[in-house]
N, CA, C and O atoms as CSV, one atom per row, in Angstrom:
chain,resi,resn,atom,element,x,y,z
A,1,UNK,N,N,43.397,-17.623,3.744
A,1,UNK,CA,C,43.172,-16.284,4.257
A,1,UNK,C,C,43.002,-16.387,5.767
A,1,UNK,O,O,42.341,-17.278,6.301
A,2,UNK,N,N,43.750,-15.251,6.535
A,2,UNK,CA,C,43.597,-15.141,7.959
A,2,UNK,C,C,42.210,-14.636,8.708
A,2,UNK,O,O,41.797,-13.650,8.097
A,3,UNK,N,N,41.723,-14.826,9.338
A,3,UNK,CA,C,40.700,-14.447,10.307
A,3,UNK,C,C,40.923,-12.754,10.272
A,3,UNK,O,O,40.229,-11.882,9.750
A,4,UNK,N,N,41.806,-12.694,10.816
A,4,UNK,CA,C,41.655,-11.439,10.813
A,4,UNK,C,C,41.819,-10.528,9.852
A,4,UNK,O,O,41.588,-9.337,10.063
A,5,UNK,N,N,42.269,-11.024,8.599
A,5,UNK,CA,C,41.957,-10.004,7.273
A,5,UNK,C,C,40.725,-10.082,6.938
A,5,UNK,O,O,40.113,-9.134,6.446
A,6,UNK,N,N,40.186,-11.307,7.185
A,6,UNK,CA,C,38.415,-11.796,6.759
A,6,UNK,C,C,37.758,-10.324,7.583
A,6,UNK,O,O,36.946,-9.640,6.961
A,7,UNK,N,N,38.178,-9.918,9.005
A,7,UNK,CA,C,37.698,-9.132,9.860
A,7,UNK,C,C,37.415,-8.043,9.228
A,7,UNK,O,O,36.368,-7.471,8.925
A,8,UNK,N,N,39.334,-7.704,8.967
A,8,UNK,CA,C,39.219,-6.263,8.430
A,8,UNK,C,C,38.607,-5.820,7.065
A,8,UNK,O,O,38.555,-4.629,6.758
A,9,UNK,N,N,38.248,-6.595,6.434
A,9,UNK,CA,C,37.487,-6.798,4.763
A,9,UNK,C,C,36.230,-6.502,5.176
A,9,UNK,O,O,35.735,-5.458,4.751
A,10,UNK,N,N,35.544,-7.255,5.979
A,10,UNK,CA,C,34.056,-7.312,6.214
A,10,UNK,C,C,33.941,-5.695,7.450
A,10,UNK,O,O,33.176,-4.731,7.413
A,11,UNK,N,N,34.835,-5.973,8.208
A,11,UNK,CA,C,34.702,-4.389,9.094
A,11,UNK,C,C,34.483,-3.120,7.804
A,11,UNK,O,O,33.425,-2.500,7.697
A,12,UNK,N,N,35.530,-2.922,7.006
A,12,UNK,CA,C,35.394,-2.036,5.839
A,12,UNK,C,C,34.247,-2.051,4.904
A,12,UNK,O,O,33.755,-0.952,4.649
A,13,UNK,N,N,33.924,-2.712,4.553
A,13,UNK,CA,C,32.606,-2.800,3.564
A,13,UNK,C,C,31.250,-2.333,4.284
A,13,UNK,O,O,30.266,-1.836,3.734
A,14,UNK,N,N,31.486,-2.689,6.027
A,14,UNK,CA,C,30.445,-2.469,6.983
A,14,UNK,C,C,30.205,-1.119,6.607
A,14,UNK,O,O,30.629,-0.419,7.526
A,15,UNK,N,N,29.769,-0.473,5.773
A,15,UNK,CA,C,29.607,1.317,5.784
A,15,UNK,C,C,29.289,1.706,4.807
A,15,UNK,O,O,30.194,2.120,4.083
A,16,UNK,N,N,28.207,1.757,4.411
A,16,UNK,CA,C,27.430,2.286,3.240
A,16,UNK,C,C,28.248,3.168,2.092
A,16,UNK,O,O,28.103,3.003,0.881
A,17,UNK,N,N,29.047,4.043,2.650
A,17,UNK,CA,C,29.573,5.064,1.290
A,17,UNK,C,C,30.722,4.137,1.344
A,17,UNK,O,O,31.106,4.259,0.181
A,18,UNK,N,N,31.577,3.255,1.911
A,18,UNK,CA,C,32.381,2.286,1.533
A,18,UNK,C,C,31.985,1.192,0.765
A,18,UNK,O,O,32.649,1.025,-0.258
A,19,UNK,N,N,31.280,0.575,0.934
A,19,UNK,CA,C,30.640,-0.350,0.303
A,19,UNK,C,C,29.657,-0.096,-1.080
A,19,UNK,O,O,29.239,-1.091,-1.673
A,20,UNK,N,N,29.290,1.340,-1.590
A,20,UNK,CA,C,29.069,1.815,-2.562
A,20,UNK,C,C,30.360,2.082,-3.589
A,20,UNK,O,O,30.395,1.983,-4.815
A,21,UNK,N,N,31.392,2.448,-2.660
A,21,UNK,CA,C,32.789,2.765,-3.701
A,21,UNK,C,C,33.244,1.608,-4.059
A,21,UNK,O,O,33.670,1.420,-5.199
A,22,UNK,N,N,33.213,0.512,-2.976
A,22,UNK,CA,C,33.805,-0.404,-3.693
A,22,UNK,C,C,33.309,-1.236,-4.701
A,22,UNK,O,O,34.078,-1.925,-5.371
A,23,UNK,N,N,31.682,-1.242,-4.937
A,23,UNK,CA,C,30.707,-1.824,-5.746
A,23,UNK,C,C,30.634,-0.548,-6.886
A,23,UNK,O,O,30.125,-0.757,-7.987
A,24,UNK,N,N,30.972,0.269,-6.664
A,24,UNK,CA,C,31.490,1.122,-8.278
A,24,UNK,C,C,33.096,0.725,-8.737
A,24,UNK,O,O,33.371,0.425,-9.899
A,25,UNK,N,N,33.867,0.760,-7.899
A,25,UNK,CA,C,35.305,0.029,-8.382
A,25,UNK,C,C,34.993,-0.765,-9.233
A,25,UNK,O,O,35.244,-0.555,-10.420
A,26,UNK,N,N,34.187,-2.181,-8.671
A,26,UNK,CA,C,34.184,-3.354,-8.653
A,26,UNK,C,C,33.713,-3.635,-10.881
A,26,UNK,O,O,34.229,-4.308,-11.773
A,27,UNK,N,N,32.472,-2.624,-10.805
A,27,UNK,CA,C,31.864,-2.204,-11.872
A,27,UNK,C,C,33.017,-1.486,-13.213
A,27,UNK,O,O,32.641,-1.246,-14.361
A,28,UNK,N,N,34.223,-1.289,-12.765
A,28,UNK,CA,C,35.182,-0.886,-13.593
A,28,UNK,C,C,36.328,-1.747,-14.025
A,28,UNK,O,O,37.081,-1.591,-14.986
A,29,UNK,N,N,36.304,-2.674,-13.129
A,29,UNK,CA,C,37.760,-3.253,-13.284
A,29,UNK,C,C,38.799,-3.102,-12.909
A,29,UNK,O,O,38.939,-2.591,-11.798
A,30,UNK,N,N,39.838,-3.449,-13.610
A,30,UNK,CA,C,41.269,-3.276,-13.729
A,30,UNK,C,C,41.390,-1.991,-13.556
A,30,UNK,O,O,42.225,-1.435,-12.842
A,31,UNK,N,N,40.299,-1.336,-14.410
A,31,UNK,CA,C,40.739,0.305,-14.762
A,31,UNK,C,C,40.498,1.260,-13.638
A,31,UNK,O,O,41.023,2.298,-13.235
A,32,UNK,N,N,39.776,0.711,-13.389
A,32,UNK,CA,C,39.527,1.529,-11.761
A,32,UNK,C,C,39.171,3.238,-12.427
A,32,UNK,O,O,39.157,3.528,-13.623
A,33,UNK,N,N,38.957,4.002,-11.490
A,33,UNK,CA,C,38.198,5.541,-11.595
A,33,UNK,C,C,39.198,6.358,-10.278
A,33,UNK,O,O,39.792,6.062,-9.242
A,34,UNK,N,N,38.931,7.421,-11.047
A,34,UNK,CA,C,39.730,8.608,-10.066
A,34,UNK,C,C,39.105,8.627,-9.127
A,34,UNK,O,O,38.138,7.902,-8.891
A,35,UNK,N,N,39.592,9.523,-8.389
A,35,UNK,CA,C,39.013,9.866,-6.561
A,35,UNK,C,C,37.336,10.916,-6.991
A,35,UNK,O,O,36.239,10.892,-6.433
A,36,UNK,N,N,37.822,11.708,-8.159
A,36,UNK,CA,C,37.046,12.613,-8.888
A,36,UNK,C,C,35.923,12.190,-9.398
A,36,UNK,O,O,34.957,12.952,-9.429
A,37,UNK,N,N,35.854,11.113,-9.810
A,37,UNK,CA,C,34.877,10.861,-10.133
A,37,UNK,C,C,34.062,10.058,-9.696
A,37,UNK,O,O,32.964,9.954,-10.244
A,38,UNK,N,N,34.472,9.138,-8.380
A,38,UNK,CA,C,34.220,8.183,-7.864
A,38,UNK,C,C,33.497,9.252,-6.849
A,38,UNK,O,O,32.649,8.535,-6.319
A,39,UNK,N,N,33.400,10.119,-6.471
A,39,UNK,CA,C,33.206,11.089,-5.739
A,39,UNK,C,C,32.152,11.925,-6.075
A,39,UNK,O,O,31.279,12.247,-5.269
A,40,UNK,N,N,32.202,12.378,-7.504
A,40,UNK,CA,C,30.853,12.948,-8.144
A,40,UNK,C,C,29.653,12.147,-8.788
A,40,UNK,O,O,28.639,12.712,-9.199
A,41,UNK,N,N,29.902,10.477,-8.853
A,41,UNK,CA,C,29.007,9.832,-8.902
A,41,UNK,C,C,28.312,9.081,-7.857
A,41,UNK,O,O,27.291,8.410,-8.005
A,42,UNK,N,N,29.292,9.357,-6.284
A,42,UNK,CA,C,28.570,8.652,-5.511
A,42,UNK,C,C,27.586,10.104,-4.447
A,42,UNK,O,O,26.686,9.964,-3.619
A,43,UNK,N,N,28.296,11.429,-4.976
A,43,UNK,CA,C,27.890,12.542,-4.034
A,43,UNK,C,C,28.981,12.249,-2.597
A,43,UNK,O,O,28.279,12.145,-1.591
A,44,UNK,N,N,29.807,12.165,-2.423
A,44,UNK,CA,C,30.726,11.890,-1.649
A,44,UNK,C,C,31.638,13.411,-1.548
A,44,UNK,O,O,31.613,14.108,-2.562
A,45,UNK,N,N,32.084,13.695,-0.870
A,45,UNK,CA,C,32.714,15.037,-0.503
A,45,UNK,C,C,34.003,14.731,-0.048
A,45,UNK,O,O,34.232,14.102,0.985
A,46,UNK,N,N,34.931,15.220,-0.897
A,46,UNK,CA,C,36.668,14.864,-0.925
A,46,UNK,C,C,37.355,14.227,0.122
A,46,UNK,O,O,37.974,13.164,0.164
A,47,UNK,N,N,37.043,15.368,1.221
A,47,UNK,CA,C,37.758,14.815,2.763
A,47,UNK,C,C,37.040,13.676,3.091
A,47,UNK,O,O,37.715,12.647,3.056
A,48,UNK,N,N,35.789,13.538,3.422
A,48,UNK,CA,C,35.083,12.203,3.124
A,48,UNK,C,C,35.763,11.097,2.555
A,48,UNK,O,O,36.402,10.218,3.134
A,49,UNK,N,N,35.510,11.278,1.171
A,49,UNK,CA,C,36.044,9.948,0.432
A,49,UNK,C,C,37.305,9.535,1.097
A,49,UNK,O,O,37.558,8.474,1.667
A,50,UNK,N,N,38.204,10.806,0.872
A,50,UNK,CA,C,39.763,10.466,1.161
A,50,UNK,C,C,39.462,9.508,2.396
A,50,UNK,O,O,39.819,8.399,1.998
A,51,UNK,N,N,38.928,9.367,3.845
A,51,UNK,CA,C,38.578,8.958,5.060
A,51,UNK,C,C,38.249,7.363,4.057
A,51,UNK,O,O,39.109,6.519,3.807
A,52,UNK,N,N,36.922,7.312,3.666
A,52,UNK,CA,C,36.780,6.307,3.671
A,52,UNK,C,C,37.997,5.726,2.457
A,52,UNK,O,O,38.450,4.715,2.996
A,53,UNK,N,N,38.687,5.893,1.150
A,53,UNK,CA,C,39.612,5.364,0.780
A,53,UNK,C,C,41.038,4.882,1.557
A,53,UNK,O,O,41.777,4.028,1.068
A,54,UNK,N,N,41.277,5.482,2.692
A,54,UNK,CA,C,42.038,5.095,3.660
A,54,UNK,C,C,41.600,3.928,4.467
A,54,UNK,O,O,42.621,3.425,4.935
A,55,UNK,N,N,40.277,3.097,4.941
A,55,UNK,CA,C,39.759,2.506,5.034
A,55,UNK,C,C,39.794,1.049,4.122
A,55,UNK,O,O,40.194,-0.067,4.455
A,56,UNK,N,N,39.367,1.404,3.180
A,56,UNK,CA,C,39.511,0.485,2.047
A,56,UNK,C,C,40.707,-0.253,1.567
A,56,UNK,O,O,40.757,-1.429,1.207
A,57,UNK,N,N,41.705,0.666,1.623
A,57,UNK,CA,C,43.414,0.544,1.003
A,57,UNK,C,C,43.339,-0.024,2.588
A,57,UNK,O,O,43.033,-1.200,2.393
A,58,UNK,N,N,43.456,0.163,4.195
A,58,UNK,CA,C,43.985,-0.505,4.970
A,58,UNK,C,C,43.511,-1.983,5.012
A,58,UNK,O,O,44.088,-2.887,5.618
A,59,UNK,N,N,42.366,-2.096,4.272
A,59,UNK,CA,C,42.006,-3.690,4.345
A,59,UNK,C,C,42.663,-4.578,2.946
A,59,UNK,O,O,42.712,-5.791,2.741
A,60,UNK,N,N,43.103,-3.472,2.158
A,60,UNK,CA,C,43.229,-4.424,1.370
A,60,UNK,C,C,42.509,-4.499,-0.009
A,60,UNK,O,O,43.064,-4.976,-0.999
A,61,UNK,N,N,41.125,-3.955,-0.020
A,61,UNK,CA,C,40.188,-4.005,-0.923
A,61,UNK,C,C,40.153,-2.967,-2.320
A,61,UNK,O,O,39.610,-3.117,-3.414
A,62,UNK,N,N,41.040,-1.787,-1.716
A,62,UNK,CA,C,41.395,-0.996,-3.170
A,62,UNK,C,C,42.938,-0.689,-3.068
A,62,UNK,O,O,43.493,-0.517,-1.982
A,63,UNK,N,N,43.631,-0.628,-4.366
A,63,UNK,CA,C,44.629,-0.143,-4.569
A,63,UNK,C,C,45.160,0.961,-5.454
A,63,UNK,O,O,45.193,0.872,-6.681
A,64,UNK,N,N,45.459,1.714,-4.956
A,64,UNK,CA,C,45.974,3.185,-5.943
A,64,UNK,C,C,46.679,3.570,-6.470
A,64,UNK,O,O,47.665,3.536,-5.733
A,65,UNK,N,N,47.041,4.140,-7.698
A,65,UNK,CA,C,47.636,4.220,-9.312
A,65,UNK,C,C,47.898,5.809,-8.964
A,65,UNK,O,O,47.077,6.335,-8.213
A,66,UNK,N,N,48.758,6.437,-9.355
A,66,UNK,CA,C,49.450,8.025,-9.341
A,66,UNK,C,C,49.485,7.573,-11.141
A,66,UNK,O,O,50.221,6.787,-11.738
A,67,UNK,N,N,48.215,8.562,-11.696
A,67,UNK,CA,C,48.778,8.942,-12.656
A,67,UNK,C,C,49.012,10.418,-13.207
A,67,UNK,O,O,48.046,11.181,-13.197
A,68,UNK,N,N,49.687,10.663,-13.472
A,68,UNK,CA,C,49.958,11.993,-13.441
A,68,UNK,C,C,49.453,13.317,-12.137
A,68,UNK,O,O,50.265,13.477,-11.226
A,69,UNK,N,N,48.398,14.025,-12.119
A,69,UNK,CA,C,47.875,14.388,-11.079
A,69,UNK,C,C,46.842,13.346,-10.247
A,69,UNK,O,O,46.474,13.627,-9.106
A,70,UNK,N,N,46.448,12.218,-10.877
A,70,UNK,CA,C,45.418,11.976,-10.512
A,70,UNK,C,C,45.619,10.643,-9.477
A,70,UNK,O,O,46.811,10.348,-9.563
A,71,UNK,N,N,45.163,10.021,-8.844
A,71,UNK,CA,C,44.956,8.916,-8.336
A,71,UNK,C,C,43.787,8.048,-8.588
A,71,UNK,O,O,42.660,8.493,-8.374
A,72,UNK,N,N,44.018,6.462,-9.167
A,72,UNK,CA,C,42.983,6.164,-9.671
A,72,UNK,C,C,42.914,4.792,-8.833
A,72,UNK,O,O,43.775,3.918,-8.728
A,73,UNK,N,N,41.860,4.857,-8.369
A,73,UNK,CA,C,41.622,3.424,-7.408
A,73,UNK,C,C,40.637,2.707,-7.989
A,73,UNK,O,O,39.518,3.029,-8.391
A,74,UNK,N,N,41.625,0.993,-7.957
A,74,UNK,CA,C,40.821,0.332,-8.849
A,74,UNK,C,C,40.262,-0.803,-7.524
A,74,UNK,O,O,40.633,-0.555,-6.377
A,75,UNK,N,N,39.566,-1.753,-7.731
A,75,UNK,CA,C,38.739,-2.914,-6.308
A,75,UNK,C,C,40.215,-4.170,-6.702
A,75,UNK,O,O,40.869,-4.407,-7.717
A,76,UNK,N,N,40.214,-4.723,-5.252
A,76,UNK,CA,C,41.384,-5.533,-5.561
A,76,UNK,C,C,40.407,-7.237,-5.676
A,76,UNK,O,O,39.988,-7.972,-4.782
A,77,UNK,N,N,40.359,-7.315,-6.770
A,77,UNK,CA,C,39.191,-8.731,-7.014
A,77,UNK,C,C,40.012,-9.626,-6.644
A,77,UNK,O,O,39.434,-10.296,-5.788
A,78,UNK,N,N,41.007,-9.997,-6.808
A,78,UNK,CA,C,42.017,-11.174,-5.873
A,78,UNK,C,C,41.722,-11.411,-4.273
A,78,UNK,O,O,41.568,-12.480,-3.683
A,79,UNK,N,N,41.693,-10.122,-3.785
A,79,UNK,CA,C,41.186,-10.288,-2.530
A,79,UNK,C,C,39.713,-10.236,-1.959
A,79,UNK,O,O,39.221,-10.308,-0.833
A,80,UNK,N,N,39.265,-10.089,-3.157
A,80,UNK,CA,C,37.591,-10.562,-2.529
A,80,UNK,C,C,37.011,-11.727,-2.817
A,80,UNK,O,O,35.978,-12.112,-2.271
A,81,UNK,N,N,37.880,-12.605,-4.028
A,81,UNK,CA,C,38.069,-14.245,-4.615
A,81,UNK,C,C,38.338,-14.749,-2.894
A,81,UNK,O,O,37.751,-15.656,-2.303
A,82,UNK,N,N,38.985,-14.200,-2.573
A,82,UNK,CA,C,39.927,-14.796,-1.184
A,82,UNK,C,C,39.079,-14.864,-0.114
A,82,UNK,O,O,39.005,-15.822,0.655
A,83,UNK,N,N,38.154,-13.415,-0.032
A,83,UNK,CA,C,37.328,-13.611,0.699
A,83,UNK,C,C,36.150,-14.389,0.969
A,83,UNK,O,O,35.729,-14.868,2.022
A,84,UNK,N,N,35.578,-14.418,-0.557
A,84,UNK,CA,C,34.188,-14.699,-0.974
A,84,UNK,C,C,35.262,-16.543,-0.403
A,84,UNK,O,O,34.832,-16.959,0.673
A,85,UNK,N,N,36.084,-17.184,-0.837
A,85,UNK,CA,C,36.426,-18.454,-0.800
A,85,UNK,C,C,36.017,-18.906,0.282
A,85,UNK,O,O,35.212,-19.799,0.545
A,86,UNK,N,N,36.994,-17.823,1.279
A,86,UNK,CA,C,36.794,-18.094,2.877
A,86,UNK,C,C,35.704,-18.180,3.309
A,86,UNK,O,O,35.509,-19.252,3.881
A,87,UNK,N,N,34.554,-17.248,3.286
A,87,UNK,CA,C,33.087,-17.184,3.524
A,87,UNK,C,C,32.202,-18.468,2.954
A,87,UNK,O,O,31.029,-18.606,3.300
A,88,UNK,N,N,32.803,-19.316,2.130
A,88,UNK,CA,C,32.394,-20.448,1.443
A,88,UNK,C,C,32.778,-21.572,0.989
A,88,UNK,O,O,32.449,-22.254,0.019
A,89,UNK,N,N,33.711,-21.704,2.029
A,89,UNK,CA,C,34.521,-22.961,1.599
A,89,UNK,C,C,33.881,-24.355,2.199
A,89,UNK,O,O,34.152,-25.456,1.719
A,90,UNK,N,N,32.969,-24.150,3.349
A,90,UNK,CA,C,32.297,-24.978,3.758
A,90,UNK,C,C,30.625,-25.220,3.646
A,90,UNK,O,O,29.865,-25.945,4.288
A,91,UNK,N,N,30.398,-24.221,2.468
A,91,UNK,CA,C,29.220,-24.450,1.794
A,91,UNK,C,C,28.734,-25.931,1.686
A,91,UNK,O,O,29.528,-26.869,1.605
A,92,UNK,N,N,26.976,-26.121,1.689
A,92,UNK,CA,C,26.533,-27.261,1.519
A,92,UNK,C,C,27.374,-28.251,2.298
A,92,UNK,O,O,27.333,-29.425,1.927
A,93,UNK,N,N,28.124,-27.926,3.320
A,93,UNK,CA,C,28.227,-29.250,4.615
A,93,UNK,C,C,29.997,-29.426,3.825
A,93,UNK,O,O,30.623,-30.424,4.181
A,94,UNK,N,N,30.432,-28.816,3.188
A,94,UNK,CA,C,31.848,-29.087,2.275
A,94,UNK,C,C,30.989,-29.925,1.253
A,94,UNK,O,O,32.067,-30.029,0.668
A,95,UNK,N,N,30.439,-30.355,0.770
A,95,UNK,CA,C,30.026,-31.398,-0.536
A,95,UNK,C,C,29.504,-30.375,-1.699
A,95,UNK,O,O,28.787,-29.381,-1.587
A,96,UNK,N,N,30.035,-30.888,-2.715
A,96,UNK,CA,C,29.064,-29.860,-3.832
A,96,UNK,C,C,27.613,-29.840,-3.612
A,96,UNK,O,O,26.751,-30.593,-3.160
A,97,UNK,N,N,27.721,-28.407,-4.230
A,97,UNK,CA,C,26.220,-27.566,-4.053
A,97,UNK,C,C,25.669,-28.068,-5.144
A,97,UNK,O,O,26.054,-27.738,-6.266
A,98,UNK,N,N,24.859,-28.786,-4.968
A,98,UNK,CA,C,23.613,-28.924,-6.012
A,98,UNK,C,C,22.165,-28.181,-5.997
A,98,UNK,O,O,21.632,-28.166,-4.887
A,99,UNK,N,N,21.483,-27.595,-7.005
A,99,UNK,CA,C,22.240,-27.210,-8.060
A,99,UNK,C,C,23.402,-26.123,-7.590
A,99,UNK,O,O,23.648,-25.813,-6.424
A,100,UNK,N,N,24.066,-25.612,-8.800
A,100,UNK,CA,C,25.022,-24.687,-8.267
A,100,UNK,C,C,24.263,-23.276,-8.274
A,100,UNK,O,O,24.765,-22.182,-8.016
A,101,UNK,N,N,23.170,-23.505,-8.565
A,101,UNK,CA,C,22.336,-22.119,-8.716
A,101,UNK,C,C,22.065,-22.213,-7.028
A,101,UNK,O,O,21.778,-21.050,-6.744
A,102,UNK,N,N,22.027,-22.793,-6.116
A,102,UNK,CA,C,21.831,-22.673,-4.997
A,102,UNK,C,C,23.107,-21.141,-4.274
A,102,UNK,O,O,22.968,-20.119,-3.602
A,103,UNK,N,N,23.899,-21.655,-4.751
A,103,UNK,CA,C,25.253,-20.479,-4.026
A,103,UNK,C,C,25.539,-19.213,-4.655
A,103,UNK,O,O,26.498,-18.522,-4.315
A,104,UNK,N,N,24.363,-18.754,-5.975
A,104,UNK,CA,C,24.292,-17.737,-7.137
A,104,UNK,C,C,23.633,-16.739,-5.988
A,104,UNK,O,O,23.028,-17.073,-4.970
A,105,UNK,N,N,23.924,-15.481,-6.446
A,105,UNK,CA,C,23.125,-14.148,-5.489
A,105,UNK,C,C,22.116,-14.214,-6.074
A,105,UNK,O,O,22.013,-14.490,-7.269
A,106,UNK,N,N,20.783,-13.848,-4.940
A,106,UNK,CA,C,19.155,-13.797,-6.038
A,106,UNK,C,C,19.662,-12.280,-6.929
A,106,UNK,O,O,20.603,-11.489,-6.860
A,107,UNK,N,N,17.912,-12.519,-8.106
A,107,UNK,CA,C,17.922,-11.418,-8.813
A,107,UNK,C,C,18.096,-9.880,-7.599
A,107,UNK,O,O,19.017,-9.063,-7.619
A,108,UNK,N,N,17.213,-9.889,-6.900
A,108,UNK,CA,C,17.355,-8.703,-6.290
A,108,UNK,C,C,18.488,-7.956,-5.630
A,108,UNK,O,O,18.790,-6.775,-5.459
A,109,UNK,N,N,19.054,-9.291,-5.291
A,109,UNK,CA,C,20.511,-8.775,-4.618
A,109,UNK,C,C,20.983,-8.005,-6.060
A,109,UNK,O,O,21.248,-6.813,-5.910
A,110,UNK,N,N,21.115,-8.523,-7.383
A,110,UNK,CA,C,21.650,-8.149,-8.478
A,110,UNK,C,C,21.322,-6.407,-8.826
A,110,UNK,O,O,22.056,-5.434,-9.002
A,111,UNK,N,N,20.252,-6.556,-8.819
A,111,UNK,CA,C,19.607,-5.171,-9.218
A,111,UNK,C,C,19.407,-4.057,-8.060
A,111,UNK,O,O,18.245,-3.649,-8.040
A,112,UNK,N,N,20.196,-3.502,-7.154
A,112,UNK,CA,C,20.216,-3.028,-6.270
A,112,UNK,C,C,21.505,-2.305,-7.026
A,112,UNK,O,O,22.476,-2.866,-7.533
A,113,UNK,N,N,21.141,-0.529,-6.924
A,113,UNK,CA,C,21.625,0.188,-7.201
A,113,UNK,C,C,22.581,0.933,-6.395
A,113,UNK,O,O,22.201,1.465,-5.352
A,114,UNK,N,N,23.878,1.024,-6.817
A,114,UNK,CA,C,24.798,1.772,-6.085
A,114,UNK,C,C,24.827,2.980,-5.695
A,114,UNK,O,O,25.059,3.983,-6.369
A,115,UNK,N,N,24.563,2.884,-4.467
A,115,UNK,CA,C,24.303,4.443,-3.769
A,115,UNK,C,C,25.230,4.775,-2.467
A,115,UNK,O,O,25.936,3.880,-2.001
A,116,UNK,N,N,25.212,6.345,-1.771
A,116,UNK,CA,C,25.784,6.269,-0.851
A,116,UNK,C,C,25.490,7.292,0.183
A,116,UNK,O,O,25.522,8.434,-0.275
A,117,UNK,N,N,25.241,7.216,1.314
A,117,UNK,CA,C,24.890,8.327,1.942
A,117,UNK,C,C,26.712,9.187,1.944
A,117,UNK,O,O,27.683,8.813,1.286
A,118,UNK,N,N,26.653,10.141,2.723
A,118,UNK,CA,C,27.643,11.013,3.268
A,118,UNK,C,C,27.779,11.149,4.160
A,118,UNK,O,O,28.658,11.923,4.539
């Protein structure tokens, strides 16, 4: 991965109602969620979202499905494997991490609820 996609990944996530959509994507999968609903669960307001989904799709991090009327944006986990790699490839000095529970997110990071301002 290039430096400067690492940039534009981490620039995008930099933003609270971005970084809430994509940690609800992330929570769906493959299947990803409409603009509609991704929108009424984060309190996000259309023109809004649309702004920040333009954001997201320019880095890379979501990609969007036309299905019928709808558009459904799912998190692109390939490219955050890519990222998270890059951000850690020189973990523990390059030598394995012992334990490997050392490079695990704490509980709290875990339990932190997806929210978003507007």
């Amino acid at each position: 991965m290039k430096s400067i996609q690492v940039v534009k990944a981490l620039a995008a996530l930099a933003q609270e109602s971005r970084l809430a959509v994509y940690r609800l994507l992330v929570t769906r999968g493959p299947e990803g969620l409409s603009a509609g609903v991704i929108g009424t669960r984060l309190g996000i307001a259309p023109a809004t979202l649309s702004f920040h989904f333009k954001e997201l799709a320019n880095a890379g991090l979501v990609t969007a499905l036309t299905q019928g009327r709808y558009v459904i944006y799912s998190a692109n986990l390939d490219l955050m494997n890519e990222l998270l790699g890059f951000l850690t490839e020189n973990c523990c000095g390059g030598n394995p991490c012992s334990p490997v529970a050392a490079c695990k997110p704490s509980r709290a990071m875990k339990k932190q609820p997806v929210k978003a301002g507007s």
